[in-house]
C-alpha positions in Angstrom: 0.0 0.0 0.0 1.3 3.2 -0.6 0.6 6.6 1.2 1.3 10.0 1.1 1.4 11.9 4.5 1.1 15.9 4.8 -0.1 18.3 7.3 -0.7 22.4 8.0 1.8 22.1 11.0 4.9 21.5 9.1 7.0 19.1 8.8 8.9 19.3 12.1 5.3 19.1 13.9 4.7 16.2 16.4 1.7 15.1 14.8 3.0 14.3 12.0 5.7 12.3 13.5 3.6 10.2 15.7 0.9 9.3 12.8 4.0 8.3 10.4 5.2 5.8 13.1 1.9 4.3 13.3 1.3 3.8 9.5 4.8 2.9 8.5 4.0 -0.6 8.2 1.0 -0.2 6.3 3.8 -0.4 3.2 5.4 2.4 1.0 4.9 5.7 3.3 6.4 9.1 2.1 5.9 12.5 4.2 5.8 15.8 2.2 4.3 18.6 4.3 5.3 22.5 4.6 8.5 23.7 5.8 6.5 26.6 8.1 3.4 25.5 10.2 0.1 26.6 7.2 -2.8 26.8 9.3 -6.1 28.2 8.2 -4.4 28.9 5.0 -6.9 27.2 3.3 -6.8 25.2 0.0 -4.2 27.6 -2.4 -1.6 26.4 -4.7 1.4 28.5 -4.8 1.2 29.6 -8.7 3.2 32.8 -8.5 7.1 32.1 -6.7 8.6 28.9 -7.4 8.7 26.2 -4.8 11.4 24.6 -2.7 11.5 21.2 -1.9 14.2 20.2 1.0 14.6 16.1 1.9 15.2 16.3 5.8 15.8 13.0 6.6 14.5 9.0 4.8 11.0 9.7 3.3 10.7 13.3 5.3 10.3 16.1 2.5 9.4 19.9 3.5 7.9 22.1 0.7 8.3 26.0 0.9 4.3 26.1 0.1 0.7 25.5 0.9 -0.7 22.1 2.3 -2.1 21.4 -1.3 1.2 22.3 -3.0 2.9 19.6 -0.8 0.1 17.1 -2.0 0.6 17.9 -5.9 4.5 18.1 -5.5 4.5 14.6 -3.3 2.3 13.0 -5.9 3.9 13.9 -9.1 7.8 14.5 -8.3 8.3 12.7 -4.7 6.0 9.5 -5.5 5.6 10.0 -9.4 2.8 7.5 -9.1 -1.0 8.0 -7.6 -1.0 6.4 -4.3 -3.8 4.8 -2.9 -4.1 6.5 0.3 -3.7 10.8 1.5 -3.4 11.1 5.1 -3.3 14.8 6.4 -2.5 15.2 10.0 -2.3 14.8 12.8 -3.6 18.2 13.3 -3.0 20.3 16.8 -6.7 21.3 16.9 -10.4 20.4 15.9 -11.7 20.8 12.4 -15.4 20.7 13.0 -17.8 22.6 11.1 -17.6 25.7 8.7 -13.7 25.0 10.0 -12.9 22.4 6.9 -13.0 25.3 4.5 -10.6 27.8 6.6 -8.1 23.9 7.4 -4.8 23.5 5.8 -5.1 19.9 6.9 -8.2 19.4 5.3 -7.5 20.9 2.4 -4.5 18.6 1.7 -7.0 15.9 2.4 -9.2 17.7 -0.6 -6.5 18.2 -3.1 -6.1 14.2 -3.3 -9.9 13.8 -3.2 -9.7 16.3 -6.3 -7.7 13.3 -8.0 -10.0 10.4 -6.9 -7.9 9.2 -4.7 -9.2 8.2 -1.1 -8.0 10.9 2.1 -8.3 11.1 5.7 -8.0 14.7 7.3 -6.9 13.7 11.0 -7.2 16.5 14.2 -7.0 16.4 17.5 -9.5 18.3 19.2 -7.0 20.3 22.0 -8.9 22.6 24.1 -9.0 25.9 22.8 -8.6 28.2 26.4 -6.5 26.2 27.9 -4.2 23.8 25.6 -1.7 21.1 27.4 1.5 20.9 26.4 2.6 19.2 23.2 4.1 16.9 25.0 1.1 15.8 27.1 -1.3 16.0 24.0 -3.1 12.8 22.9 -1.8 12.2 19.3 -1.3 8.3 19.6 -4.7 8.3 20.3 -5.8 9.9 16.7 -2.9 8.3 15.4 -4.4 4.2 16.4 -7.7 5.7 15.4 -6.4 6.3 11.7 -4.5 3.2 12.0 -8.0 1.3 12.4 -9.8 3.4 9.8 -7.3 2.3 7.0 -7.4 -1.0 8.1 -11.2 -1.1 8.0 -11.0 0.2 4.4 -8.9 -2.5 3.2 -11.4 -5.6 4.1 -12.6 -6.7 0.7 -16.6 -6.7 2.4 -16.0 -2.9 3.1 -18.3 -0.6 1.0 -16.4 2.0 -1.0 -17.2 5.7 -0.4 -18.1 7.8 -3.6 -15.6 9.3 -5.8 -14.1 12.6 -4.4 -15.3 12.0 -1.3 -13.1 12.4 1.8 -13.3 11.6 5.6 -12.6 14.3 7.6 -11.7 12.3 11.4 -11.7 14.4 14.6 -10.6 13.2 18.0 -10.9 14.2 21.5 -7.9 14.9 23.1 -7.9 11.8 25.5 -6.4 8.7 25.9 -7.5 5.9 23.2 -8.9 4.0 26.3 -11.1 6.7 27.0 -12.8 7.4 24.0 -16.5 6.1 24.1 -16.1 5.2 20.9 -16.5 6.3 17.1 -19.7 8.5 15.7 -20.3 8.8 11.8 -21.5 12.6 11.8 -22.3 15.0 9.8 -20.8 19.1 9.3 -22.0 20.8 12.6 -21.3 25.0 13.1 -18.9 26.7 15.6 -19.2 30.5 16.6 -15.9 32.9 17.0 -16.4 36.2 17.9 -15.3 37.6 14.7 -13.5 40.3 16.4 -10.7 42.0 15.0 -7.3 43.9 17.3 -5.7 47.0 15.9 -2.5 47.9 16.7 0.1 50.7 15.7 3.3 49.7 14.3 6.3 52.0 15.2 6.3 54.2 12.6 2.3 55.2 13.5 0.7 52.9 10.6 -2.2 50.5 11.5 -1.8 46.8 11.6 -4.6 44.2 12.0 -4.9 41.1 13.6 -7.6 38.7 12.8 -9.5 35.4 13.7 -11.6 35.7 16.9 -12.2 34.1 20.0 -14.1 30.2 19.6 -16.8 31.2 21.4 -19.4 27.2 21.3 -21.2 25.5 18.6 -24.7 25.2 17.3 -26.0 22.4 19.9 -27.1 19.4 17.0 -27.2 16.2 17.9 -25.5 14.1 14.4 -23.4 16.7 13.9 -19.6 16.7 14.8 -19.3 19.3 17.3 -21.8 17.3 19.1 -19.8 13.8 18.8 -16.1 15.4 19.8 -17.7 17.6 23.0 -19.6 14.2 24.3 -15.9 12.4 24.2 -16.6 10.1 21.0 -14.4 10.7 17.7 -15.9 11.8 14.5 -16.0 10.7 11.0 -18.0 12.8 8.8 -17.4 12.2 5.0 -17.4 15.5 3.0 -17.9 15.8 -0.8 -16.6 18.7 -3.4 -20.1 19.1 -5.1 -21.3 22.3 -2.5 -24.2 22.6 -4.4 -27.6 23.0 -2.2 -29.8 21.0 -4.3 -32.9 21.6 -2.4 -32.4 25.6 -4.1 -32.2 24.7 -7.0 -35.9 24.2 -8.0 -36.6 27.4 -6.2 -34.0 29.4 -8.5 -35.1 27.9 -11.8 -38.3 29.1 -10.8 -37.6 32.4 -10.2 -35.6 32.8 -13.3 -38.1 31.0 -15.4 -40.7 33.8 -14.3 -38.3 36.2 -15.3 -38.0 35.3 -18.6 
């Protein structure tokens, strides 16, 4: 089996490490992920300075670019070959919600369901006020989790999911003995405070920082926020079709009255 692992967290993250000593021995594993931690970068490709790619160590590669620019570049000049699993992770924090669209991690996830070829996005869900130390943080947990996915995927009775479809897995930061278990769930909503801090450089010229405060979720039982809060791990498979089909009769009636 071959894999391809990437992250938003860089290369030198923990997560990373952790989830490529669990799946080394699935078969043929290669890590390509950024050189500088990419979060909430979203999914870009870098189309207009060239890229870098640096070999750190046996099947550890760092790419001067986007989470998606590591999964093109570690497809077609580190692997030269499609392989038959992404796996983007693990990532230090939840990707639950409207999050998978803002998520470096689940865009590298994306650019190899782009391809057809099957992805896990992987994150740990670290608490947001007060987050542990890395070293204290529960990646081993996520990490056997994915382990157990894969390995449920490659039983010949296991049902295939659709083509570009991905699985976007979030875990509780506990120990694997602790989880209650696994929830199949769909895209819930989290609330930030949207607030923005303005500052003054030292020359007098405004400067913005952005993002917000996470401030809850929409309370919906199914959805993924619900799963992660109530200590179970979440598997909600997300397609690239965002079209709202249940609209769509509705618009072709109003534009059919306007014609």
């Amino acid at each position: 089996m071959k894999i391809l692992i990437s992250n938003d967290d860089s290369i030198h993250a923990m997560g990373i490490k952790v989830l490529f000593q669990h799946l080394k021995d699935l078969g043929d594993v290669s890590v390509v992920a950024p050189l500088e931690e990419k979060s909430t970068t979203g999914h870009s490709l870098t189309i207009h300075k060239p890229l870098r790619m640096i070999e750190l160590e046996k099947d550890f590669i760092g790419v001067s670019g986007s989470p998606a620019d590591c999964v093109y570049l570690g497809i077609r000049e580190v692997m030269k070959e499609m392989p038959d699993l992404v796996v983007s992770g693990i990532n230090r924090g939840a990707n639950l919600g409207q999050d998978v669209y803002y998520s470096g991690t689940v865009s590298a996830a994306r650019e190899a369901a782009i391809l057809g070829i099957p992805s896990i996005a992987v994150s740990l869900s670290v608490d947001f006020h007060n987050p542990p130390p890395e070293n204290n943080l529960n990646y081993a947990a996520a990490a056997q989790l994915t382990y157990e996915t894969i390995k449920r995927f490659n039983q010949k009775d296991f049902p295939k999911l659709a083509e570009h479809t991905l699985l976007n897995l979030n875990v509780p930061d506990l120990p694997y003995d602790q989880l209650k278990g696994v929830k199949v769930t769909r895209q819930g909503f989290r609330h930030y405070s949207g607030s923005v801090i303005k500052r003054n450089d030292h020359r007098g010229r405004p400067y913005f920082w952005v993002g917000g405060e996470y401030q809850g979720f929409r309370k919906e039982q199914g959805a993924d926020c619900d799963a992660v809060e109530n200590g179970f791990a979440s598997i909600t498979p997300l397609q690239l079709d965002c079209t709202h089909f249940e609209s769509i009769d509705l618009l072709s009636n109003v534009w059919d009255e306007g014609k």
